[in-house]
Backbone atoms as SQL, in Angstrom:
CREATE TABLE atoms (id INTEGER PRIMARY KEY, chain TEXT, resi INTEGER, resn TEXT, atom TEXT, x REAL, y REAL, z REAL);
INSERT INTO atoms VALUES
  (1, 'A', 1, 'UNK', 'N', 95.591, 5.289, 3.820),
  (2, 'A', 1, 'UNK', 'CA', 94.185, 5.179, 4.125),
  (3, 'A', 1, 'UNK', 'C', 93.447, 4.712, 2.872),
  (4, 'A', 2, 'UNK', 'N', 92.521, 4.287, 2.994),
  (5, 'A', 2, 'UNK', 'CA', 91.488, 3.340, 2.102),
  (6, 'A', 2, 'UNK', 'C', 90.475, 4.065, 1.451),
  (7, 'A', 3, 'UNK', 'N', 90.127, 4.320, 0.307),
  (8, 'A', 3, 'UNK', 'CA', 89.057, 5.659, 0.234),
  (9, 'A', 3, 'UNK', 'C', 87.769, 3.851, -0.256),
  (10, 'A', 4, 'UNK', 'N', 86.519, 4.336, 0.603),
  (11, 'A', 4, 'UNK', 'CA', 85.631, 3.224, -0.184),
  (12, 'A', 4, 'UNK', 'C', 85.124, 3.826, -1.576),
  (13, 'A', 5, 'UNK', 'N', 84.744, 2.814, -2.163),
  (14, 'A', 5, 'UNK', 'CA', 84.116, 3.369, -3.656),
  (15, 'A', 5, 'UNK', 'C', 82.839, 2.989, -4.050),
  (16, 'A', 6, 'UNK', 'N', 81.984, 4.102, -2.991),
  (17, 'A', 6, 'UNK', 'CA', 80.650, 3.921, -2.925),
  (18, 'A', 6, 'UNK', 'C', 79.816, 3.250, -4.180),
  (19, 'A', 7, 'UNK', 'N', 80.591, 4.359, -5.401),
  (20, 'A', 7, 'UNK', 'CA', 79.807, 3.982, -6.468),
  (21, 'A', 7, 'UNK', 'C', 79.791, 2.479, -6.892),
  (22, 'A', 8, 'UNK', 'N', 81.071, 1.939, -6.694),
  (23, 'A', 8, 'UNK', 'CA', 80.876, 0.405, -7.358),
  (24, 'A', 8, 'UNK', 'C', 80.299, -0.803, -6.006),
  (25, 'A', 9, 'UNK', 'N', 80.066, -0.266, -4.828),
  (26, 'A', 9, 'UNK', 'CA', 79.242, -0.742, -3.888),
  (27, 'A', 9, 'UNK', 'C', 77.885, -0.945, -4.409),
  (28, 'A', 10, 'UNK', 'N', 77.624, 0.334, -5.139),
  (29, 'A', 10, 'UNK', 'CA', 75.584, 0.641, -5.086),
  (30, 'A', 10, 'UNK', 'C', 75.857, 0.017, -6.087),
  (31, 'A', 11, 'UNK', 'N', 77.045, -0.276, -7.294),
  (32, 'A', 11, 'UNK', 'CA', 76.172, -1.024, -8.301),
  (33, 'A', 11, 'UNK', 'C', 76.247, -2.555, -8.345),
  (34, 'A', 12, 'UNK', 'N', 77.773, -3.022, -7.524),
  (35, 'A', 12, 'UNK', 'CA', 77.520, -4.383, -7.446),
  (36, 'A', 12, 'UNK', 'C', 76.040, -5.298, -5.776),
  (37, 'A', 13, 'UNK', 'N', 75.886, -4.806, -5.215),
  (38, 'A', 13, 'UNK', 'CA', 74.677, -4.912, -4.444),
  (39, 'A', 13, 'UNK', 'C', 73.757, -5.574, -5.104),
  (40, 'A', 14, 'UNK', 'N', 73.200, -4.928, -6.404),
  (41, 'A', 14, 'UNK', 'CA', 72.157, -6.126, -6.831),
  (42, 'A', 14, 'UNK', 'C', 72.625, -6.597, -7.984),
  (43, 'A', 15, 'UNK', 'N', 72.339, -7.781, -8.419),
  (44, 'A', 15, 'UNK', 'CA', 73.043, -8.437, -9.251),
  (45, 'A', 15, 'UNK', 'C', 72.250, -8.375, -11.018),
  (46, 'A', 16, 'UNK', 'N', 71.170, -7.845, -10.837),
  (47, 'A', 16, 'UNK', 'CA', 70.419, -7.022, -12.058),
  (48, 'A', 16, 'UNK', 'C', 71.504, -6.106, -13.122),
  (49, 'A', 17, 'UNK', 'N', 71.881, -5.365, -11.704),
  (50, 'A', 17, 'UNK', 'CA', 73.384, -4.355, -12.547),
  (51, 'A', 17, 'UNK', 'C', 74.515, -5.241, -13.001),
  (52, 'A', 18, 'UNK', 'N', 74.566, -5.910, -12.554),
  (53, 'A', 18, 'UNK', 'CA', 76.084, -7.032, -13.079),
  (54, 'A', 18, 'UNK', 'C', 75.317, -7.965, -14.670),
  (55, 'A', 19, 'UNK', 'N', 74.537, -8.334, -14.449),
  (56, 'A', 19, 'UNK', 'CA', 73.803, -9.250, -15.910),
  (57, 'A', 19, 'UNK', 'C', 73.831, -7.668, -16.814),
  (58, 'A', 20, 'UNK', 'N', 72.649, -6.646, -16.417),
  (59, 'A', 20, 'UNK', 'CA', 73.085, -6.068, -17.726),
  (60, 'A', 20, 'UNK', 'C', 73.953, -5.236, -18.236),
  (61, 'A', 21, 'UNK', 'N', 75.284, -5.684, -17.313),
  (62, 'A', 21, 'UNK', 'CA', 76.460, -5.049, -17.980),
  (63, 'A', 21, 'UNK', 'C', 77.011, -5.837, -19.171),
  (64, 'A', 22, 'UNK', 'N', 76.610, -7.481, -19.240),
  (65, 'A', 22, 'UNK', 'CA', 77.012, -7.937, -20.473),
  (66, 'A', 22, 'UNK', 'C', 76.174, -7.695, -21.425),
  (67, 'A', 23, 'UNK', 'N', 74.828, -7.714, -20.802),
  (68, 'A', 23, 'UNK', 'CA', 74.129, -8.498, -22.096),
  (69, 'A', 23, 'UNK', 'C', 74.223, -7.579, -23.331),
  (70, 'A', 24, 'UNK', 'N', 73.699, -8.402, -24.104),
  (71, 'A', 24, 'UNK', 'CA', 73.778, -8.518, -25.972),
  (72, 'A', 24, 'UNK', 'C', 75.852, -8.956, -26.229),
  (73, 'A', 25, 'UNK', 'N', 76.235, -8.871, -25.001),
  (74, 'A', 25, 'UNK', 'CA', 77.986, -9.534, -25.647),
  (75, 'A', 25, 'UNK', 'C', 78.482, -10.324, -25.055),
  (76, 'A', 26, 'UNK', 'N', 77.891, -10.842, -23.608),
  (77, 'A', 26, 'UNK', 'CA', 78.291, -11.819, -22.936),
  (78, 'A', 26, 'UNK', 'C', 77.238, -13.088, -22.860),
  (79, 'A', 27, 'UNK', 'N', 77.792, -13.999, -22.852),
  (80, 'A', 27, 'UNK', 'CA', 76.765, -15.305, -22.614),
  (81, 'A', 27, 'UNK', 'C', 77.201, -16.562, -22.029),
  (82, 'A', 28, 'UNK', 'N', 76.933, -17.428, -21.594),
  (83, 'A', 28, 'UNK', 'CA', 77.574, -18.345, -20.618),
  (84, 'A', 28, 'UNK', 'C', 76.670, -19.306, -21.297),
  (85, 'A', 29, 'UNK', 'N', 77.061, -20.759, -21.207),
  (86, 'A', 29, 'UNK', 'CA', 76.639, -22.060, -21.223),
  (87, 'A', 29, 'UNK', 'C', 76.133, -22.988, -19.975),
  (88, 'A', 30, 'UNK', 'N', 74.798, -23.493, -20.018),
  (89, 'A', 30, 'UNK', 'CA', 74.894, -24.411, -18.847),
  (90, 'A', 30, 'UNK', 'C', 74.119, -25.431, -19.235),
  (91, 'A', 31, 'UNK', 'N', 74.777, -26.196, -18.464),
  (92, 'A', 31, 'UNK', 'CA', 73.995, -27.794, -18.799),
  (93, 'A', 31, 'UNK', 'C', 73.022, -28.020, -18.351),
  (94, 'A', 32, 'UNK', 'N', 72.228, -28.615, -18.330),
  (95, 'A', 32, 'UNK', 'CA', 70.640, -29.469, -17.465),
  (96, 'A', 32, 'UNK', 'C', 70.370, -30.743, -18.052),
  (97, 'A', 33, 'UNK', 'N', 69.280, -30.642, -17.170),
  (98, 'A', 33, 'UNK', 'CA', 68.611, -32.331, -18.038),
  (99, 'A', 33, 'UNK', 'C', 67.605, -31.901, -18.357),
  (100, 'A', 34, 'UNK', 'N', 66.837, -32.705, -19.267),
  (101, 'A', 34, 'UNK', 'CA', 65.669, -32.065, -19.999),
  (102, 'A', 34, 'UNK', 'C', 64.416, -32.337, -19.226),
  (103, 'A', 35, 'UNK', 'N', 64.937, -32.596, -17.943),
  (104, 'A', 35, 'UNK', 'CA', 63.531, -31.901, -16.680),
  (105, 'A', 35, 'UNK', 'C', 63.077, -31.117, -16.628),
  (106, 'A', 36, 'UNK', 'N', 64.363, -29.951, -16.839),
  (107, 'A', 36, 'UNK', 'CA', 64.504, -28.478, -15.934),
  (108, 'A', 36, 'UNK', 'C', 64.087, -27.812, -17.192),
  (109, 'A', 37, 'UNK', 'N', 64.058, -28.204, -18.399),
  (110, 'A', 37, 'UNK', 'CA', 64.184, -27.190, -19.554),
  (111, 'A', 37, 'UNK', 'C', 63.145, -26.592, -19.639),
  (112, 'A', 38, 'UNK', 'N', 61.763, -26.898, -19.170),
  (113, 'A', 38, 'UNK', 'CA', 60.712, -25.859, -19.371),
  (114, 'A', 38, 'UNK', 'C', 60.824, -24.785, -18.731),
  (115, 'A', 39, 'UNK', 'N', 61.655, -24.944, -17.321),
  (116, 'A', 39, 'UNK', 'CA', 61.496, -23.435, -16.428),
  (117, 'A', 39, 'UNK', 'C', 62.607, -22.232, -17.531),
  (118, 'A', 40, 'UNK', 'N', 63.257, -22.555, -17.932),
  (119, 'A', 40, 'UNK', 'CA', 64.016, -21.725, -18.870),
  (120, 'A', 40, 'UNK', 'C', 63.687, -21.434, -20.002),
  (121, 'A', 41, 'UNK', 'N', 63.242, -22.969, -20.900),
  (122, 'A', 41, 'UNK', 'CA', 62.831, -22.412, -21.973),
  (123, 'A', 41, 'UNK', 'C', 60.950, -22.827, -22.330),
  (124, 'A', 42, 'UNK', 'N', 60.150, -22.161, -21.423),
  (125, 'A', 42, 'UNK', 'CA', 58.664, -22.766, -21.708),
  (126, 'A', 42, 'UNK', 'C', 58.004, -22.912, -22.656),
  (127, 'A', 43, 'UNK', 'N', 58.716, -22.614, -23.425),
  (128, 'A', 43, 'UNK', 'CA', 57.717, -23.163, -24.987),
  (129, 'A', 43, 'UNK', 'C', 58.228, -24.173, -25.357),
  (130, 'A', 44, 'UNK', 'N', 58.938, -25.064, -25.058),
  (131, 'A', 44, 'UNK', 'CA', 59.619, -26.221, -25.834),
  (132, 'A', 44, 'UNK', 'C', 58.730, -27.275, -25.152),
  (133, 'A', 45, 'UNK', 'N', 59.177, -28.134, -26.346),
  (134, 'A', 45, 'UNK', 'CA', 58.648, -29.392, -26.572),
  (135, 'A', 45, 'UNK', 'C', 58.638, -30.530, -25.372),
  (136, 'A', 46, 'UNK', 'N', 57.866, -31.523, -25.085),
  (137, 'A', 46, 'UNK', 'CA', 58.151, -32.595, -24.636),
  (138, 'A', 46, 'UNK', 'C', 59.564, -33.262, -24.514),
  (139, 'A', 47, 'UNK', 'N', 60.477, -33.679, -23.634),
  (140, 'A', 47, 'UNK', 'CA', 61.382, -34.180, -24.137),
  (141, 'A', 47, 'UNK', 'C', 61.646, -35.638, -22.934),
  (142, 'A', 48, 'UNK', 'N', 62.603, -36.130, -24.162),
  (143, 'A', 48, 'UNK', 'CA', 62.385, -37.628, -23.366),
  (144, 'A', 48, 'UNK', 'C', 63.284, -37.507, -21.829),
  (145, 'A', 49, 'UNK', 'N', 62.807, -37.933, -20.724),
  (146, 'A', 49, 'UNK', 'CA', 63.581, -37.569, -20.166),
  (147, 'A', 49, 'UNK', 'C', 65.307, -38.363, -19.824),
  (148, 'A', 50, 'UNK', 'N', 66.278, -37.756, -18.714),
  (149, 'A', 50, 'UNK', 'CA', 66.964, -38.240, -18.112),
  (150, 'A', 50, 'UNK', 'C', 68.121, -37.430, -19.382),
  (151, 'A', 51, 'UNK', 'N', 68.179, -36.335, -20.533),
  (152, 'A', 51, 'UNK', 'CA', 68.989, -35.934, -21.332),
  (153, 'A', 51, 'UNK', 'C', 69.178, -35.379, -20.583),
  (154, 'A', 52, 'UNK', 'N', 70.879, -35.252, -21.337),
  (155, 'A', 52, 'UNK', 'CA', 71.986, -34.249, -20.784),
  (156, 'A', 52, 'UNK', 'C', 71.771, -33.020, -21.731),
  (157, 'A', 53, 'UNK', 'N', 71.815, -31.580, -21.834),
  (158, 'A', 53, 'UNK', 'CA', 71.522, -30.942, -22.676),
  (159, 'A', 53, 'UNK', 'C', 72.293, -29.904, -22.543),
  (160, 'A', 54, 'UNK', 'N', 72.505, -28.743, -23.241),
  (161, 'A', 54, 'UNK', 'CA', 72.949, -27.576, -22.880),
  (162, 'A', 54, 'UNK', 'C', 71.819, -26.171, -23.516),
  (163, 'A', 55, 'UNK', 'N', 72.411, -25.020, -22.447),
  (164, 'A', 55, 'UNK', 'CA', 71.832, -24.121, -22.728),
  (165, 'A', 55, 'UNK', 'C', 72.522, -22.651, -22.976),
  (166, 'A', 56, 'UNK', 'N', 72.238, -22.031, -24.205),
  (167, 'A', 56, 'UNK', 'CA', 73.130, -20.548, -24.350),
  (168, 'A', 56, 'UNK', 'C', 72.259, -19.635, -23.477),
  (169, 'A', 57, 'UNK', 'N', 72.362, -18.692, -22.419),
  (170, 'A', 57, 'UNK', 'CA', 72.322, -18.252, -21.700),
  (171, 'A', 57, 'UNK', 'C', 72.739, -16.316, -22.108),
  (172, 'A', 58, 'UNK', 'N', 72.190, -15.593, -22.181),
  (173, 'A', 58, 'UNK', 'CA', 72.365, -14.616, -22.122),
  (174, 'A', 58, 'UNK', 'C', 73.296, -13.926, -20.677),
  (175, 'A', 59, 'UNK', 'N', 73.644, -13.043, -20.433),
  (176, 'A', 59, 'UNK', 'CA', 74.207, -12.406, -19.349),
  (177, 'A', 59, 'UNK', 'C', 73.497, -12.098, -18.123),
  (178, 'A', 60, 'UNK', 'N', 72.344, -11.735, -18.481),
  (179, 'A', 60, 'UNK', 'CA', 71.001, -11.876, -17.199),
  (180, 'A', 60, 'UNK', 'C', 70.355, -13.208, -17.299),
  (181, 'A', 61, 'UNK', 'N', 71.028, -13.655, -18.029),
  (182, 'A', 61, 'UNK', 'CA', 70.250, -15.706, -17.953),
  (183, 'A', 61, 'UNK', 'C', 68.546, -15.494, -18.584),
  (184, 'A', 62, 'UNK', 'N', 68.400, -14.676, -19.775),
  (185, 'A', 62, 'UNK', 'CA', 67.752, -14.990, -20.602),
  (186, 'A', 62, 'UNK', 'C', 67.765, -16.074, -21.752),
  (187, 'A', 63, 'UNK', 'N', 66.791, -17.187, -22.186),
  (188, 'A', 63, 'UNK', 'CA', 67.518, -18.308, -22.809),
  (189, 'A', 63, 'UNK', 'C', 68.012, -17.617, -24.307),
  (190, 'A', 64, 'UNK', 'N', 68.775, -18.743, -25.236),
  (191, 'A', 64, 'UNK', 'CA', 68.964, -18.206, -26.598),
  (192, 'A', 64, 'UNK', 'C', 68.978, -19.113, -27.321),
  (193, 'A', 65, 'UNK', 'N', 69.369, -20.271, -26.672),
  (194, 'A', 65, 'UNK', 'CA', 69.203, -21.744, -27.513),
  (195, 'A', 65, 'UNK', 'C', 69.737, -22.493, -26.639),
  (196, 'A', 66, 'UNK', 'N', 68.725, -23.980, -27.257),
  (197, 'A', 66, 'UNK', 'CA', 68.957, -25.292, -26.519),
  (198, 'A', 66, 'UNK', 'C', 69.431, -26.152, -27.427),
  (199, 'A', 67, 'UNK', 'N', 70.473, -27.469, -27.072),
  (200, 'A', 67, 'UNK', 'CA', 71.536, -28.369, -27.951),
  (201, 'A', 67, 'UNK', 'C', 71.868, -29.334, -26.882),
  (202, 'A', 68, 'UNK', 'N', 71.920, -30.146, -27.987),
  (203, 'A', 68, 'UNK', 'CA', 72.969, -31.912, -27.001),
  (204, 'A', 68, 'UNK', 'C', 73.922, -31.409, -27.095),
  (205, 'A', 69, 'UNK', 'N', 74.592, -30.271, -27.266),
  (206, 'A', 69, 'UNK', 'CA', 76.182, -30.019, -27.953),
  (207, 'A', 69, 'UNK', 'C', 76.797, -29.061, -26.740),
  (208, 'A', 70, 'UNK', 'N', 77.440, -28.983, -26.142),
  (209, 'A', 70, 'UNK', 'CA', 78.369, -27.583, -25.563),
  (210, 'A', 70, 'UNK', 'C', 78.888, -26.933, -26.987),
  (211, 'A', 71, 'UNK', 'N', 80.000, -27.748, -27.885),
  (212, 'A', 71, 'UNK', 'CA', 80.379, -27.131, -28.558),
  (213, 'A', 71, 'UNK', 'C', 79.707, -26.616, -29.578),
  (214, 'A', 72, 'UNK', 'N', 78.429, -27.371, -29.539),
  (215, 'A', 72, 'UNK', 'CA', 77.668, -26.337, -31.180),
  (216, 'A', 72, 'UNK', 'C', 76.912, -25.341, -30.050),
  (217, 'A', 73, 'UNK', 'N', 76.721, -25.125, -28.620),
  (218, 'A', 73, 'UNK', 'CA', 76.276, -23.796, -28.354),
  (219, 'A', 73, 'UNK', 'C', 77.415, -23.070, -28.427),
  (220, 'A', 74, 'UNK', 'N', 78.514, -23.279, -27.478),
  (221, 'A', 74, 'UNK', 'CA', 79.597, -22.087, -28.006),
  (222, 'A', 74, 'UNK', 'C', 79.869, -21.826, -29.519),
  (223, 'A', 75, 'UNK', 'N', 79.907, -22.308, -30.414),
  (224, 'A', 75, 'UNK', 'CA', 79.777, -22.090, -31.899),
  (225, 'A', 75, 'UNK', 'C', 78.962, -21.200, -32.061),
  (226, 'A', 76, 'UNK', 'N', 77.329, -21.641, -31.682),
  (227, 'A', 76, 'UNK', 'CA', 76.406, -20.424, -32.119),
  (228, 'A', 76, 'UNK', 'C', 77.050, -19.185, -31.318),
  (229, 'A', 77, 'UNK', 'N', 77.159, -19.282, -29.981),
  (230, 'A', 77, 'UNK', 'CA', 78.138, -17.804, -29.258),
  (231, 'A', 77, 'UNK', 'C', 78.768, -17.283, -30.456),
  (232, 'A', 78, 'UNK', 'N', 80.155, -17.678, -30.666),
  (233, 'A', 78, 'UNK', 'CA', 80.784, -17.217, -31.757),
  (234, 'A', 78, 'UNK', 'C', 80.312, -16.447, -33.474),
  (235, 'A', 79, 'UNK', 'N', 79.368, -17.911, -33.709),
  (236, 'A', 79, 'UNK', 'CA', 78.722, -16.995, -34.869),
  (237, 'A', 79, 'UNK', 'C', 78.468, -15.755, -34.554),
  (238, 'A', 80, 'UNK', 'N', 77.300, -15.265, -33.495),
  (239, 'A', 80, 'UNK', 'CA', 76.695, -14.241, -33.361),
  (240, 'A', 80, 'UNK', 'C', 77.672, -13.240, -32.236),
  (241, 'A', 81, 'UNK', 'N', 78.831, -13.432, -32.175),
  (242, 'A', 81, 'UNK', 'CA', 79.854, -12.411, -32.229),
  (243, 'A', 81, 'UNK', 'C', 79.659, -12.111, -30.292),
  (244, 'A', 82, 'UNK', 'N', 79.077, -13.044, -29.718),
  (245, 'A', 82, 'UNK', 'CA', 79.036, -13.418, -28.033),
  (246, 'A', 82, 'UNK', 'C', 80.352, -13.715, -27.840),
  (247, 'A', 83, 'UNK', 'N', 80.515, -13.185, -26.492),
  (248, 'A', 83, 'UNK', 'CA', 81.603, -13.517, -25.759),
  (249, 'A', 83, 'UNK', 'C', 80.842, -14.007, -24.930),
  (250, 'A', 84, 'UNK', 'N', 81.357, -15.702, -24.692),
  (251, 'A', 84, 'UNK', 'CA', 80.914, -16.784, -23.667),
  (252, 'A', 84, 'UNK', 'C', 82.228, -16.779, -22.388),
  (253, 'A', 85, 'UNK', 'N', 81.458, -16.682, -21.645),
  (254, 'A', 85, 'UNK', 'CA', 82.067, -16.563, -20.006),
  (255, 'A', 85, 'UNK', 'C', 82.178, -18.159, -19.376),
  (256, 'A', 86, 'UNK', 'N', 83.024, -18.193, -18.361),
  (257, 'A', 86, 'UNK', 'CA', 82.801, -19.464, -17.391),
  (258, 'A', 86, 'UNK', 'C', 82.087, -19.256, -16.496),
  (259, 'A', 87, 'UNK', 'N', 81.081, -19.456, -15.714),
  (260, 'A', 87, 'UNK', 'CA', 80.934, -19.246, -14.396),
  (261, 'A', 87, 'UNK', 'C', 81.026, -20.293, -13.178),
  (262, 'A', 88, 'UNK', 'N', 81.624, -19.984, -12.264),
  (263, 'A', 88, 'UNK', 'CA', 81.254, -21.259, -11.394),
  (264, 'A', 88, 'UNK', 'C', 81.257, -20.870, -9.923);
């Protein structure tokens, strides 16, 4: 017989509980174009459009930095001792 496991039911249900189980050690990368970059990061600058860009991403998808680079955001991950995730 199957016992359910209420507890990890109530906590995966909303997905609030899953982000801040990483954050401050998990972080993910995602790309955009520099259309989208104000809804993430609203204080930034004008940018020319139609760029490919990337973004370091906290675990609840708070921003942390923006780069033409994947690899210089996973770098900064690393410096600051982040574990960067895949998601897809």
């Amino acid at each position: 017989m199957t016992e359910k496991n209420t507890f990890i039911e109530d906590f995966t249900s909303d997905p609030k509980n899953l982000a801040a189980l990483g954050e401050g050690e998990v972080v993910y990368v995602r790309s955009l174009l520099s259309e989208e970059v104000r809804a993430i990061f609203p204080n930034a600058p004008a940018l020319q459009s139609g760029m490919k860009l990337f973004a370091l991403l906290s675990a609840s998808g708070a921003p942390i930095m923006l780069t033409d680079s994947h690899d210089a955001a996973v770098a900064n991950a690393i410096a600051n001792d982040l574990r960067t995730v895949s998601l897809h």
